[in-house]
C-alpha positions, 0 to 999 in steps of 0.5 A: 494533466492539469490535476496532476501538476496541480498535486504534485505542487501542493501535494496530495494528502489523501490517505486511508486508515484501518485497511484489511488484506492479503499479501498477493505478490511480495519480492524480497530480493526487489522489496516490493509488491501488492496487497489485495484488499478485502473490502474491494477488488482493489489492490495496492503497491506496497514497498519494503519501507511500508512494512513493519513487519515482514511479509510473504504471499497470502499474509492476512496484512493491515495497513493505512494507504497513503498517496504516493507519486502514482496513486495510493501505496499501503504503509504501516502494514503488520501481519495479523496473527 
């Protein structure tokens, strides 16, 4: 708890570059969803206003991650042709 109060003050800037996925869900409507990276088992929210490019489930996708409210969200996601 102590952690948290202490990031939320001062902010966490943790943040990652040059991350590879697939768009697992996507909801237009809702403008949100989750992004499975390749490397982990890992998967990350992403929100509508993260994109750069549009996206639907099974978009081969890079994007950075960067620390939001609850953990770590992907931004600056582009399809990859």
């Amino acid at each position: 708890m102590l952690k948290q109060l202490i990031s939320k003050l001062f902010g966490s800037k943790k943040s990652e570059t040059g991350k590879q996925g697939t768009v697992k869900f996507f909801n237009n409507s809702k403008g949100f969803g989750f992004i499975a990276e390749n490397d982990t088992d890992k998967e990350h929210f992403v929100h509508v206003t993260g994109l750069v490019d549009k996206i639907r489930e099974g978009n081969k996708v890079s994007f950075d991650l960067q620390a939001g409210d609850k953990g770590l969200n992907a931004v600056n996601v582009k399809r990859i042709k």
